[in-house]
N, CA, C and O atoms as a MOPAC input file, in Angstrom:
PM7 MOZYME 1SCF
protein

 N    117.90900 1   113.68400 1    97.66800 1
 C    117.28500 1   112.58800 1    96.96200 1
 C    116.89000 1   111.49300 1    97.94900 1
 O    117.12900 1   111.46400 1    99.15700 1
 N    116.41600 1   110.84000 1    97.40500 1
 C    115.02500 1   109.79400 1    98.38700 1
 C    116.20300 1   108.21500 1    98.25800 1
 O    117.10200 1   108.15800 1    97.42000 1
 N    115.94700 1   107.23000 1    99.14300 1
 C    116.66400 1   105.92100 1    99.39700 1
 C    115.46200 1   105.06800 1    99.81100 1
 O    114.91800 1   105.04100 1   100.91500 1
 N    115.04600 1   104.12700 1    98.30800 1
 C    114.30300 1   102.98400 1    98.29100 1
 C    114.78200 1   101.53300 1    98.75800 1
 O    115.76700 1   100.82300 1    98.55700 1
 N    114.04900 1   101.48100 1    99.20500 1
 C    114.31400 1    99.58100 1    99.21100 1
 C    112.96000 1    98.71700 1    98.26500 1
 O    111.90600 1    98.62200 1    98.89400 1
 N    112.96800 1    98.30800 1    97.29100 1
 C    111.85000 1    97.23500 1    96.96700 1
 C    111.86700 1    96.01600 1    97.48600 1
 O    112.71100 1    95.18300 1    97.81500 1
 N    110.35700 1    96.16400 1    97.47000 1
 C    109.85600 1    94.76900 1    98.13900 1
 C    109.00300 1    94.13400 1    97.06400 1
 O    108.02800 1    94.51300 1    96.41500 1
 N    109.74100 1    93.00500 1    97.11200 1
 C    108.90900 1    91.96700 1    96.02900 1
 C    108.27500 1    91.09100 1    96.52100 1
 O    108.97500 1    90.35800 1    97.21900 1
 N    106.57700 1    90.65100 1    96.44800 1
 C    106.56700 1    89.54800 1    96.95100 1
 C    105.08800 1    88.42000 1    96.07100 1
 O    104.52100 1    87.40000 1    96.46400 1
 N    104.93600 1    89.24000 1    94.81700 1
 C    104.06100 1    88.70200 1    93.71000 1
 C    104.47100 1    88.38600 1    93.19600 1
 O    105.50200 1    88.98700 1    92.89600 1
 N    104.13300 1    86.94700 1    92.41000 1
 C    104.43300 1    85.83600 1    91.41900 1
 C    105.64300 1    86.44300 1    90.04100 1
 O    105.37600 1    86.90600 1    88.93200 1
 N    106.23700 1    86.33100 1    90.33400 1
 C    107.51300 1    86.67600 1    89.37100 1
 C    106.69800 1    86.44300 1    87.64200 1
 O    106.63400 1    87.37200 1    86.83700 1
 N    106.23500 1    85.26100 1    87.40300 1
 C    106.05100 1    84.77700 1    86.01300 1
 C    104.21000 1    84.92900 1    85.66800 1
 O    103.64900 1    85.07500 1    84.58200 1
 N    103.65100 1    84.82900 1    86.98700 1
 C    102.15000 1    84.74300 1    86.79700 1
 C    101.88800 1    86.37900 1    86.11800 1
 O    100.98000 1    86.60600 1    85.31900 1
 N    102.80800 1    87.37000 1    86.57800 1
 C    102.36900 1    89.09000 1    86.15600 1
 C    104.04100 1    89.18500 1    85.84900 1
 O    105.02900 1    88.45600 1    85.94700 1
 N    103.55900 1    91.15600 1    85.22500 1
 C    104.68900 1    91.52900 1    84.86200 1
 C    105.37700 1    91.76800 1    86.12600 1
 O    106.26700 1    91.00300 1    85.75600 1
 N    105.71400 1    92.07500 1    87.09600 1
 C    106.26800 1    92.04700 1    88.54400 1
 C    107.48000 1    92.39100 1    88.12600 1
 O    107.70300 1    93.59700 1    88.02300 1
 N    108.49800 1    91.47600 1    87.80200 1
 C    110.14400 1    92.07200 1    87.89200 1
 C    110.05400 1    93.43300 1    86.43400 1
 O    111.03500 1    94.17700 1    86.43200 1
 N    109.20800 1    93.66100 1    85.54800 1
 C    109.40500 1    93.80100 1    84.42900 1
 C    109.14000 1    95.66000 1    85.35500 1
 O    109.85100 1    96.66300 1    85.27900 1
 N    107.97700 1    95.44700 1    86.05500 1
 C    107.92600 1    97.01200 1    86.74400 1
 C    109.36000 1    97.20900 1    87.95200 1
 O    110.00200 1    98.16300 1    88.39200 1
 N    109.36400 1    96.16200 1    88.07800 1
 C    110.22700 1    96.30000 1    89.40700 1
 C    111.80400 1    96.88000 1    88.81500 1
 O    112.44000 1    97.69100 1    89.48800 1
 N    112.13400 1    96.54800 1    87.97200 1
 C    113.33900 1    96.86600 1    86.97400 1
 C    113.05700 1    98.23300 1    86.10800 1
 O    114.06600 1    98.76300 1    85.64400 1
 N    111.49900 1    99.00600 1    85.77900 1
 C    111.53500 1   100.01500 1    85.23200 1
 C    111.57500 1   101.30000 1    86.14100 1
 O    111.86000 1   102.43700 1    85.76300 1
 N    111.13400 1   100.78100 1    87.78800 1
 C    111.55300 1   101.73600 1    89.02900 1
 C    112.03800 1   101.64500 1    88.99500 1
 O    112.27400 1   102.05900 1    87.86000 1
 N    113.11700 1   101.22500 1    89.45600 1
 C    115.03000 1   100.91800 1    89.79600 1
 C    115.30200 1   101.62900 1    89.05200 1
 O    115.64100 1   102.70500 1    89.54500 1
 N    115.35400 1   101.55800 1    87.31900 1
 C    116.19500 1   102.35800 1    86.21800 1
 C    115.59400 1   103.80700 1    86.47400 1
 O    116.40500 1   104.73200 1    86.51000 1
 N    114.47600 1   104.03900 1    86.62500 1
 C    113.76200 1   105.34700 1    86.96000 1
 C    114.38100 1   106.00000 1    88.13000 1
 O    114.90700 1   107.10300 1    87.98200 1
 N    114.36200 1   105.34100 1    89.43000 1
 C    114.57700 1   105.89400 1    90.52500 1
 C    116.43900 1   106.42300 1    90.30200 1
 O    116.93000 1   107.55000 1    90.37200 1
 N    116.99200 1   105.28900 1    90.06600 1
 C    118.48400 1   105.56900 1    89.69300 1
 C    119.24500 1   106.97800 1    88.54600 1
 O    120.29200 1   107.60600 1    88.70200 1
 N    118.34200 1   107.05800 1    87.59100 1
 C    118.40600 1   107.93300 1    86.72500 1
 C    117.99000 1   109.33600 1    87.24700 1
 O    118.48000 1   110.43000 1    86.96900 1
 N    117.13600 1   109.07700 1    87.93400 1
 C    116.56100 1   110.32100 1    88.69500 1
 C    117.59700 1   110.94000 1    90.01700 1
 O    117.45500 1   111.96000 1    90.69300 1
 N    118.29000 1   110.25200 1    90.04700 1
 C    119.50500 1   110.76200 1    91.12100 1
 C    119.27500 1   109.71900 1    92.47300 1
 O    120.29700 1   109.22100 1    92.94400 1
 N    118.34500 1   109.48200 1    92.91600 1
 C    117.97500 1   108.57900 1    93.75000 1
 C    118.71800 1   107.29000 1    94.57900 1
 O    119.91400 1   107.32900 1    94.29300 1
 N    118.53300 1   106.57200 1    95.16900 1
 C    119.14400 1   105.82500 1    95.76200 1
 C    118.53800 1   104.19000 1    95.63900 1
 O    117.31500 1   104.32700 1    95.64400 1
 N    118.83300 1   102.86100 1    95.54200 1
 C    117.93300 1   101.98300 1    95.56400 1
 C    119.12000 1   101.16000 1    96.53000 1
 O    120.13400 1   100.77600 1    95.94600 1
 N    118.97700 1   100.89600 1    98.01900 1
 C    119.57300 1   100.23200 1    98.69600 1
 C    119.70600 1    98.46100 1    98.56300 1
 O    120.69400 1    97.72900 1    98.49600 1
 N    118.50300 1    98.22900 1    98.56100 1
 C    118.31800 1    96.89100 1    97.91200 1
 C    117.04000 1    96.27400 1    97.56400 1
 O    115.99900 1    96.62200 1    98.12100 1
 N    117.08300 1    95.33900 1    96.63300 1
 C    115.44300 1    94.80600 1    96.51300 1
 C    115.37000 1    93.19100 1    97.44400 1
 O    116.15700 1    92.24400 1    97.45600 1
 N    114.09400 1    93.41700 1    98.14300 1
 C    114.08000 1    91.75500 1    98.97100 1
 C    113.08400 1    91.10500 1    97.98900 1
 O    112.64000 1    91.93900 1    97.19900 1
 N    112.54500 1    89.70800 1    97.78600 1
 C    111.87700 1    89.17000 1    97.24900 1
 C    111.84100 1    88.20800 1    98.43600 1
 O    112.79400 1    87.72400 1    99.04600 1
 N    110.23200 1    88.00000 1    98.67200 1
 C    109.83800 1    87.25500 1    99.50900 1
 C    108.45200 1    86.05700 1    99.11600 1
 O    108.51400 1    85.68000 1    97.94600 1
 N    107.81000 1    85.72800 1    99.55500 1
 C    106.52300 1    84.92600 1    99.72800 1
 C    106.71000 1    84.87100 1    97.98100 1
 O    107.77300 1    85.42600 1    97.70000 1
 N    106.01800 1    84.38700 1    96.78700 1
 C    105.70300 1    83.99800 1    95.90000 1
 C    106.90900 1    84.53700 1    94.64300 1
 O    107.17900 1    84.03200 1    93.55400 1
 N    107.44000 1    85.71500 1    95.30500 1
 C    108.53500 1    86.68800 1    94.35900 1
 C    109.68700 1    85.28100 1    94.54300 1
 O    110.08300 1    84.78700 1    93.48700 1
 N    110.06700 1    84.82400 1    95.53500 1
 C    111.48300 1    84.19700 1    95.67600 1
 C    111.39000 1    82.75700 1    94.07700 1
 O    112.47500 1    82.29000 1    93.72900 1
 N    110.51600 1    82.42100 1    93.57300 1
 C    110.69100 1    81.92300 1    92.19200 1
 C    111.64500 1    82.99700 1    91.28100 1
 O    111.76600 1    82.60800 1    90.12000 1
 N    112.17400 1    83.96200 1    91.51000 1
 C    112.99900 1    84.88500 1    90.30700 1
 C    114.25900 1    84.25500 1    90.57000 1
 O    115.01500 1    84.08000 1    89.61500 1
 N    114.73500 1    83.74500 1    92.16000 1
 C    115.99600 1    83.31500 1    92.16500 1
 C    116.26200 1    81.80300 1    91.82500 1
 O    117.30600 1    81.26900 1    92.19800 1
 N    115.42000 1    81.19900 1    91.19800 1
 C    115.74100 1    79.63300 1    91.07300 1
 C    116.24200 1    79.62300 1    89.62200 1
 O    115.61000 1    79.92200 1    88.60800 1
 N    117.62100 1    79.18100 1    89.75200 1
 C    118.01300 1    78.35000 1    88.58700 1
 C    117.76100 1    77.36500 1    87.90500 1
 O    118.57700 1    76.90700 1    87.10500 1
 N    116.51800 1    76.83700 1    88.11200 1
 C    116.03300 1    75.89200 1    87.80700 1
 C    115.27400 1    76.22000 1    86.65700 1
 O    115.46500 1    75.49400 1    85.68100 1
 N    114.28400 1    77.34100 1    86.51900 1
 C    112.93300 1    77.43200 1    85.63400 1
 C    114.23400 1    77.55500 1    84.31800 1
 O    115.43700 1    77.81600 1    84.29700 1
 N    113.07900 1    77.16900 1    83.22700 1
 C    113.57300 1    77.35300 1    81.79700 1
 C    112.39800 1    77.54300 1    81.08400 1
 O    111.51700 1    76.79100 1    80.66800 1
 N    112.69900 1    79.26700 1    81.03000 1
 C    111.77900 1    79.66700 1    80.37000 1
 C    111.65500 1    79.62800 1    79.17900 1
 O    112.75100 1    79.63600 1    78.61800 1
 N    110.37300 1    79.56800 1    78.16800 1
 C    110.18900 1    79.52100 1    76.72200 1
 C    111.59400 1    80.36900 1    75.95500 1
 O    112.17100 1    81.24100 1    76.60600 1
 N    111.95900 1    80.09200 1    74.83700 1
 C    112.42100 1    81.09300 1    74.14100 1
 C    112.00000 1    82.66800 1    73.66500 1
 O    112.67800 1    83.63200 1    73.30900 1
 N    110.70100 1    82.47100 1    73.81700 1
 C    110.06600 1    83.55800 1    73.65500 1
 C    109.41300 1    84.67400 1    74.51800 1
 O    108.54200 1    85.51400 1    74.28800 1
 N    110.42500 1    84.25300 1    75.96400 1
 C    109.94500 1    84.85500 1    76.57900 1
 C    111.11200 1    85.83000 1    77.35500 1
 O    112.18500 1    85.33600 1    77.70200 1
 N    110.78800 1    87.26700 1    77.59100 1
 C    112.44700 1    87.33700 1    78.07800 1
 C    113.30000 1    86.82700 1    79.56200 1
 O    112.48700 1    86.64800 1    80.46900 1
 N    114.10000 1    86.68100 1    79.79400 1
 C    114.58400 1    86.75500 1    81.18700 1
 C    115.08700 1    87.82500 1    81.75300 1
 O    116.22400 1    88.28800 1    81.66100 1
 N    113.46100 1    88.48100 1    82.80700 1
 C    113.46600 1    89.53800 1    83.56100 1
 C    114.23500 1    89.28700 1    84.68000 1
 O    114.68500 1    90.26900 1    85.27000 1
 N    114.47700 1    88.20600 1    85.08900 1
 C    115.35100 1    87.94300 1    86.15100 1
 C    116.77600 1    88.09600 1    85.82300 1
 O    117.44200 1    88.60400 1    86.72500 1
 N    117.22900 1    87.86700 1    85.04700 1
 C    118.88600 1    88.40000 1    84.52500 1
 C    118.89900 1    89.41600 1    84.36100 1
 O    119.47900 1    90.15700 1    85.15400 1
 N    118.31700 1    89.85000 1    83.34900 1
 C    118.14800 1    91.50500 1    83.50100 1
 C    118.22700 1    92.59400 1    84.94200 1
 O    118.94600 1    93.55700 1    85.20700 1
 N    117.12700 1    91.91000 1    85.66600 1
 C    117.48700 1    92.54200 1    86.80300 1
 C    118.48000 1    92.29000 1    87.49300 1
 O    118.83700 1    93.20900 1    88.23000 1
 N    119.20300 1    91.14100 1    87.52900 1
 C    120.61000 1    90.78300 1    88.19900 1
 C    121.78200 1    91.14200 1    87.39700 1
 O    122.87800 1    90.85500 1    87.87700 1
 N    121.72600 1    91.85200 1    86.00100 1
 C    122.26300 1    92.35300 1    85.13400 1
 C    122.22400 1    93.93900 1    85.47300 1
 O    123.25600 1    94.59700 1    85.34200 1
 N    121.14000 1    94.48200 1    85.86600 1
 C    120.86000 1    95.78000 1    85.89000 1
 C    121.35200 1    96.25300 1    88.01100 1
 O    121.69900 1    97.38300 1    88.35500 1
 N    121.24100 1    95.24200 1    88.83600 1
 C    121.77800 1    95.56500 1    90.46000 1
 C    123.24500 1    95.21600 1    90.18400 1
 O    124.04500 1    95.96400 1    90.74700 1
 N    123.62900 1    94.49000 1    89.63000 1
 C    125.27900 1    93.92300 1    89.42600 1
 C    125.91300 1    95.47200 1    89.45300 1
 O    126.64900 1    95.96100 1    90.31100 1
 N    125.20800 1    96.29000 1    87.82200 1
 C    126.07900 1    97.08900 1    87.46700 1
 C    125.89400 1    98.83200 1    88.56600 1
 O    126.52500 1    99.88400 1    88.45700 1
 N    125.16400 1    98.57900 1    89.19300 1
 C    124.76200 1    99.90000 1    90.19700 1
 C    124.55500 1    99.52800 1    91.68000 1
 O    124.01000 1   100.21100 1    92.54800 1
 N    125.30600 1    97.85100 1    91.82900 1
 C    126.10800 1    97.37100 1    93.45400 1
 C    124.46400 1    97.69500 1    94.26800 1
 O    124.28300 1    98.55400 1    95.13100 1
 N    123.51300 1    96.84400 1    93.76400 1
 C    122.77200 1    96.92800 1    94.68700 1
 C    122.01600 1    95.69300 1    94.61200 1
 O    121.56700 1    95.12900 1    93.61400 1
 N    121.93500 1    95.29300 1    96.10800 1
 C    121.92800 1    93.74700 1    96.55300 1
 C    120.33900 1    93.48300 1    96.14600 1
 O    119.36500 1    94.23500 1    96.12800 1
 N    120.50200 1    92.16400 1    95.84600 1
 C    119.28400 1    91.31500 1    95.52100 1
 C    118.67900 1    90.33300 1    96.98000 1
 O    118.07500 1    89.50000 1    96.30500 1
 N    118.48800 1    89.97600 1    98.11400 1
 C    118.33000 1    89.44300 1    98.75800 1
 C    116.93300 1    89.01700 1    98.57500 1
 O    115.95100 1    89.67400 1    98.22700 1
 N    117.09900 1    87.38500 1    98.98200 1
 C    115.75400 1    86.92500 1    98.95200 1
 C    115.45200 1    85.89100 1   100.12700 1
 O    116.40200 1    85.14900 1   100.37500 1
 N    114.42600 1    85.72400 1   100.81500 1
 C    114.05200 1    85.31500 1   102.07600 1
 C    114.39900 1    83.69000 1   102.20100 1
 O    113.70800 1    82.92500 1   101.52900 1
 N    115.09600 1    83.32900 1   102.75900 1
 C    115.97100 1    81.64800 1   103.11600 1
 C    114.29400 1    80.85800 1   103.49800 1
 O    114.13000 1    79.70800 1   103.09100 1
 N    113.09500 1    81.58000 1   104.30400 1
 C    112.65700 1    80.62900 1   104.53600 1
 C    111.49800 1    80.34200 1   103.59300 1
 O    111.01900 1    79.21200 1   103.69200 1
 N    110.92800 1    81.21700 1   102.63700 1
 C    110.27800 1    81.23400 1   101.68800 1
 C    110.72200 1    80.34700 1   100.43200 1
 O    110.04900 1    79.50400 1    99.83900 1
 N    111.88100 1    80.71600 1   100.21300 1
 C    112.91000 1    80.00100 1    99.44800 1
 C    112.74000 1    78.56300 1    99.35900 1
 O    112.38900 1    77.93100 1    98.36300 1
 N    113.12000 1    77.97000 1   100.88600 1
 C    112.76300 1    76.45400 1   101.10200 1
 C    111.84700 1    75.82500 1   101.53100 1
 O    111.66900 1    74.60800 1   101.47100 1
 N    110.96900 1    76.91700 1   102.16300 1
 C    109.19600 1    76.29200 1   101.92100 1
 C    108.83200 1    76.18000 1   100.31700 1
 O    107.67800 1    76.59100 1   100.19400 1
 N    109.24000 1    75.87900 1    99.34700 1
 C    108.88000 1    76.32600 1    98.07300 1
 C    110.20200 1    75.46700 1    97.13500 1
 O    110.17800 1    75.18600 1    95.93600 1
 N    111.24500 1    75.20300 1    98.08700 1
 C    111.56700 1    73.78000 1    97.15100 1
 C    113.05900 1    74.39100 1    96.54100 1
 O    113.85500 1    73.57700 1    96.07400 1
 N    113.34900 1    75.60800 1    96.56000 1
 C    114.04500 1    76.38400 1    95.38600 1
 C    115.50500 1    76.18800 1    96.17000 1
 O    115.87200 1    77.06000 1    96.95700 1
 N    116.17000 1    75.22600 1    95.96700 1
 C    117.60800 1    74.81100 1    96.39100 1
 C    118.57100 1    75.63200 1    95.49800 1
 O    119.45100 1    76.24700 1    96.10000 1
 N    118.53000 1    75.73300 1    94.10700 1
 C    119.48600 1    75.99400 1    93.33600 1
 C    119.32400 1    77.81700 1    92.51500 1
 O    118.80800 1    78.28200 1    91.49900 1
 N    120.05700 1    78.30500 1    93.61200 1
 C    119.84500 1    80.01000 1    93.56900 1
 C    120.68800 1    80.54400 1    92.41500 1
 O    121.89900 1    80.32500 1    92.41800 1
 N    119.97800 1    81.39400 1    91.19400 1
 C    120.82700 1    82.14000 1    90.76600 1
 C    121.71200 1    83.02500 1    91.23800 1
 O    121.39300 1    83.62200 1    92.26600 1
 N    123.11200 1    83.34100 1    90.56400 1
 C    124.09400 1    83.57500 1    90.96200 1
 C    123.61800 1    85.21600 1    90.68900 1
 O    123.28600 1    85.64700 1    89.58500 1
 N    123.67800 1    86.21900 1    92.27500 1
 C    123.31400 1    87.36600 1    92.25600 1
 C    122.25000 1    87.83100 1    92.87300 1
 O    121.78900 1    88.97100 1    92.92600 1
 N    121.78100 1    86.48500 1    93.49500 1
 C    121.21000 1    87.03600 1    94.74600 1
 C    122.00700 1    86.25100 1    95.89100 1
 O    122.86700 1    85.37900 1    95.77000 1
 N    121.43900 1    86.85000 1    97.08300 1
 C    121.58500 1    87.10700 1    98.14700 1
 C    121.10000 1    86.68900 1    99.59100 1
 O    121.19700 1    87.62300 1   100.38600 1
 N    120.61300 1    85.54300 1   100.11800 1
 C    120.33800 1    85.13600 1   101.31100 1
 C    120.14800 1    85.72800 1   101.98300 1
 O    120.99400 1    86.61300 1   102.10500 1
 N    119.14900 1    85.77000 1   102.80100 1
 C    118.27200 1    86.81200 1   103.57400 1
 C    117.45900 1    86.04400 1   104.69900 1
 O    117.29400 1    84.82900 1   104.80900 1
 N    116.92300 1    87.22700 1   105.62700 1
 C    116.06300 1    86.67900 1   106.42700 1
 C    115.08600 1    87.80300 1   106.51500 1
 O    115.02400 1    88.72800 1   105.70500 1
 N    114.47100 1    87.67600 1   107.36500 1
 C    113.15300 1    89.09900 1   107.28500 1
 C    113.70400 1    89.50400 1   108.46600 1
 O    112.87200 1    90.22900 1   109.01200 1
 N    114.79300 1    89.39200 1   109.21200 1
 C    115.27800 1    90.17300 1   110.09700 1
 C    116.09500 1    90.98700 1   109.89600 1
 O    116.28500 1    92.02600 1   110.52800 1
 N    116.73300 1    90.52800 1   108.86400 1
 C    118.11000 1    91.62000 1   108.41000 1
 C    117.52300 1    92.60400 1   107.64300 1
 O    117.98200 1    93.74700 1   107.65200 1
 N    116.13900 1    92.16400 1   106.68800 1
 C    115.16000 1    92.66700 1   106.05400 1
 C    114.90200 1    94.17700 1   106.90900 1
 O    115.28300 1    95.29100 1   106.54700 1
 N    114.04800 1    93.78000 1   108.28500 1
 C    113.68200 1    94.71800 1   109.02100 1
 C    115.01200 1    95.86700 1   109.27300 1
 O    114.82500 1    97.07100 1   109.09500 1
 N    116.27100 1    95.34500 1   109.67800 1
 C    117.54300 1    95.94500 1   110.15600 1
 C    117.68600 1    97.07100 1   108.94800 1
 O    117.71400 1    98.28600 1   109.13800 1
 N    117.75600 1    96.53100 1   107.90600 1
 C    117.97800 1    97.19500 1   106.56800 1
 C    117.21700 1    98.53500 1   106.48000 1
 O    117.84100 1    99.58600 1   106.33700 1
 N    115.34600 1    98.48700 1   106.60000 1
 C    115.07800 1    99.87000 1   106.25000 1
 C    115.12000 1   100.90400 1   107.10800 1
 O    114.57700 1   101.98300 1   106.87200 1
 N    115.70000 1   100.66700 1   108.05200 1
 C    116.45000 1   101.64500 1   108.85500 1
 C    117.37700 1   102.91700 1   108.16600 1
 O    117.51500 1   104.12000 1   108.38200 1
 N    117.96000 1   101.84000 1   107.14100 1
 C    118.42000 1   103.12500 1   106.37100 1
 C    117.91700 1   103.52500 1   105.17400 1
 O    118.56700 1   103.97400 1   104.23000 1
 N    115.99600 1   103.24100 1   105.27300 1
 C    115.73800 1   103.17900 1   103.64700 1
 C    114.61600 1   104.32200 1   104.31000 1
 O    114.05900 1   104.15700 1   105.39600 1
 N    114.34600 1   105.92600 1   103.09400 1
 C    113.31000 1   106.72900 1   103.15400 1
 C    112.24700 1   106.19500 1   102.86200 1
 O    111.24000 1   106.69000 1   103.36900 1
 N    112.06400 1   104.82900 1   101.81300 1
 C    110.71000 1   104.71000 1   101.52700 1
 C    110.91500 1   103.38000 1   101.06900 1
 O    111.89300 1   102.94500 1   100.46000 1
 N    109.77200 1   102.71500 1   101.46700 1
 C    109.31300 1   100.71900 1   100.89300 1
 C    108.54800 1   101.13600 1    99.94400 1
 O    107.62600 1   101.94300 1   100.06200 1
 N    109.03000 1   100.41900 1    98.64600 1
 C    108.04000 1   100.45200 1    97.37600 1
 C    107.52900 1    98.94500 1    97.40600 1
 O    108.41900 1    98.24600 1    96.92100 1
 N    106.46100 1    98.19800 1    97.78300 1
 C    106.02500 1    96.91200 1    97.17200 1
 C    105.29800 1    96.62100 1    96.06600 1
 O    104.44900 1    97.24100 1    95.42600 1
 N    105.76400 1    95.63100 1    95.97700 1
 C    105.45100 1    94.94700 1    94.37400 1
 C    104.67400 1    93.57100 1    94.56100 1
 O    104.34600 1    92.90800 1    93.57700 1

């Protein structure tokens, strides 16, 4: 079986983005597969701010997905400098601090980059 890493790095809320990014993961995982970790970078790192409050009517794909890596131990990391070019001090609980170096270190052990 195959060992993904996703890469996120499109507008979390502007598209569906986490909503596909969470139906690979459950796909790839179910399928026997491996998902080492997902990074979120450039415009994606809005999924980790505790800050947004979204409509009621809208769901939270971001829990879900930190609901759905929690329970199958696979890390959420998102890029420190994207993060604070962009203001986002107050990180939901379940991701992961990152750099695009550890990023690079990482798919060393990954068969394939899926971006999003």
């Amino acid at each position: 079986m195959a060992s993904f890493v996703l890469y996120i790095q499109s507008d979390c809320y502007a598209n569906p983005v986490l909503d596909d990014v969470l139906r690979f993961a459950k796909a790839a995982v179910q399928l026997g597969h491996q998902v080492n970790h997902l990074f979120f970078y450039q415009q994606a790192v809005q999924a980790i701010c505790a800050d947004i409050d979204l409509p009621a009517d809208e769901p939270d794909l971001a829990g879900r997905l930190i609901t759905f890596a929690e329970a199958h131990h696979i890390p959420l990391l998102y890029c420190a400098t994207a993060a604070e070019k962009r203001g986002f001090t107050k990180v939901r609980p379940g991701f992961t601090l990152a750099g695009l170096a550890e990023f690079g270190m990482r798919l060393e052990h990954a068969d394939r980059v899926v971006q999003f």
